[in-house]
N, C-alpha and C positions, 0 to 999 in steps of 0.2 A: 341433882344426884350425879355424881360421876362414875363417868365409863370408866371400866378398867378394860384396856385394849391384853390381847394375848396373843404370846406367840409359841410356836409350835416345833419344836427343833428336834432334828436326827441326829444320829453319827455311826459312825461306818469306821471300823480300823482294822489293823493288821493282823491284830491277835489277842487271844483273851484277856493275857496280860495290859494290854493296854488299853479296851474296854473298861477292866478295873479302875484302872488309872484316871482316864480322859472324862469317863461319864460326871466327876464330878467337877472337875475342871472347868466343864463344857460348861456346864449348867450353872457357875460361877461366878465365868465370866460371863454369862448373857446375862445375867443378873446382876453384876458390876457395872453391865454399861447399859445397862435399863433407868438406871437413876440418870441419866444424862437426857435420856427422852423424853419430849412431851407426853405430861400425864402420867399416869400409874401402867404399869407395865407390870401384867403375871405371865412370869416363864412357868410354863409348865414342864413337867418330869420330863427331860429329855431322854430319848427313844433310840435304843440301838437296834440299826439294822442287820442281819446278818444275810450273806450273800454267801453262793458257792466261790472256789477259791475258780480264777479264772485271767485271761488277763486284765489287764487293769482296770482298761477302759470297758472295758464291757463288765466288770464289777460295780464300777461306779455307776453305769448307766441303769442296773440290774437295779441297785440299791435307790436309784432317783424313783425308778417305774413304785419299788414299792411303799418309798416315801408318798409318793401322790398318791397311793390308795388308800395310805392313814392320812392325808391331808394333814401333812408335815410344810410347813413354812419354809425353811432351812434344812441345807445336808450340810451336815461338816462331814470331810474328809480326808480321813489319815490315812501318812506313810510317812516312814522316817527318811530321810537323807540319807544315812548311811553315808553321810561326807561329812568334810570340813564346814562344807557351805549346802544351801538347798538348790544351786542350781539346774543340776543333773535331774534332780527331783521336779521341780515345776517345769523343766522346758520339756524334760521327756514324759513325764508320769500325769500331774494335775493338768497342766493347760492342754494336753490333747486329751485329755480325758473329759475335763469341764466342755470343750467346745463340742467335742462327738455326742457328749451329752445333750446339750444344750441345740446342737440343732436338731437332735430326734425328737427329741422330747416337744420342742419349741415352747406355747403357752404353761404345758406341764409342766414343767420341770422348776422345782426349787431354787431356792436362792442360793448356788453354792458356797463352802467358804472352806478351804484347806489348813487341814494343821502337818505342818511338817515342822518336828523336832530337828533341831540339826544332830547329827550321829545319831542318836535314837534315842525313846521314849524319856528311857532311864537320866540324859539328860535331865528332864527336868524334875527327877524327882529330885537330885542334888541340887537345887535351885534352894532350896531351904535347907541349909544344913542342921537347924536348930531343931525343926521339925524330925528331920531323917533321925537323929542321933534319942531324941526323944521316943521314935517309933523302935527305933535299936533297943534302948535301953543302956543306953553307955551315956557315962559323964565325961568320956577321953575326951580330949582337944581335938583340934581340924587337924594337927602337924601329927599326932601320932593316928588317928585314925585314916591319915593318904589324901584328906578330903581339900587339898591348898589350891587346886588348879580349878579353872573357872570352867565349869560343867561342858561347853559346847567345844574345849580344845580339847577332850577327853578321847581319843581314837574311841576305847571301849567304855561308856559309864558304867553297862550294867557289872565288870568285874569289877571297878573301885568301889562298889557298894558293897559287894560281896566279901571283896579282902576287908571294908571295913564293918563287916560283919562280924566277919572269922577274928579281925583283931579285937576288937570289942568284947568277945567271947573267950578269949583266950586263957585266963586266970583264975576258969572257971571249972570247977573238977566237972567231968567225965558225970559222974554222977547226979549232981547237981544241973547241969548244963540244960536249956530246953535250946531245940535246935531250929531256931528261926532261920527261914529261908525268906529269901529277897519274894518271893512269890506272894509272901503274909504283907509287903505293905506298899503293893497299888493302891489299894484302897483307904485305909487310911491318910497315906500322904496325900493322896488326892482329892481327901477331905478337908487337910489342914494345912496343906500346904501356903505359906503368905504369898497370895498374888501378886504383892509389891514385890518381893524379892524374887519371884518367879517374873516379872516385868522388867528384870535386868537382864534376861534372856532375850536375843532378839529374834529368835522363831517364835517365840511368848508374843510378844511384841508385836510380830506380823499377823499372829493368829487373832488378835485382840484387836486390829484396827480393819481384819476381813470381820469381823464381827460387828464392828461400827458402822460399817459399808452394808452390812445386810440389814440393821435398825435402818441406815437411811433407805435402802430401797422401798425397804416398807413404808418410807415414808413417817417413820417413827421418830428418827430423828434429822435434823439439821445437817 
């Protein structure tokens, strides 16, 4: 008979909005890189934690304590960069948070693993634009709906979603018009979003090999 090994995963983010988004991202990719490990591997429903709003490191720490009392395997933990790059984000934000974590906690504490978007979330909903334009409802092209620049050199993504919202919308009477807000498709895209093309993102990319790094701690995989 075979075992089917299970693993157990959190996540923790900034904001509702992104909750929407991430939960099925998360649960995704652990399940993208579950076929890489020895044996059958069921991810189960991953589990959002919510925390008062606080600083950061004592957020994340809040959030591990009550990961260990659902005996949660895994935290992932978000925040956006709000830059160019995630520097600013990992040296000031994650790494003194994972390590304050990690010696309170010591045995307790989780296998951490960070998702930081570079600029933020909405990054990577443009990660698929075929997807985005489908949850739109627009057939326009990339050049008329603004969508040409490559998601993480975006100062703002979440307003290129929204001008190609409005533009997509625009030819459309008043009357007729249903008025989709960028709000309606966290979800979704986060459903459908293609992973492969979300993997040409390199915050994607980083988040997806700390993901690999917690299958091997578990000793799951190689």
């Amino acid at each position: 008979m075979i075992k089917i090994k299970q693993i157990l995963v959190g996540y923790m983010t900034e904001g509702p909005t992104d909750t929407r988004f991430l939960e099925s991202i998360i649960q995704r990719t652990f399940e993208d890189i579950a076929f890489e490990c020895h044996g059958a591997i069921d991810v189960l429903p991953v589990q959002h934690i919510s925390v008062r709003k606080s600083a950061f490191s004592d957020e994340v720490l809040n959030a591990a304590k009550k990961a260990f009392e659902m005996g949660l395997m895994v935290l992932c933990v978000h925040t956006d960069a709000d830059a160019e790059t995630d520097l600013f984000a990992f040296t000031n934000k994650i790494t003194p948070a994972f390590e304050a974590t990690q010696n309170n906690l010591k045995e307790n504490c989780q296998i951490l693993v960070a998702i930081v978007p570079v600029q933020m979330t909405e990054a990577w909903l443009l990660a698929d634009k075929d997807t985005l334009k489908q949850e739109i409802g627009t057939d326009k092209t990339d050049h008329e709906l603004g969508l040409l620049r490559h998601p993480e050199s975006l100062p703002d993504p979440k307003k290129v979603i929204e001008n190609a919202i409005s533009i997509a919308h625009q030819h459309v009477t008043r009357r007729h018009r249903y008025q989709l807000t960028l709000s309606e498709l966290y979800t979704p895209i986060g459903q459908k979003v293609n992973l492969e093309k979300l993997s040409l993102l390199g915050s994607y990319r980083k988040f997806k090999e700390a993901v690999r790094a917690a299958y091997q701690q578990l000793a799951f995989l190689d």
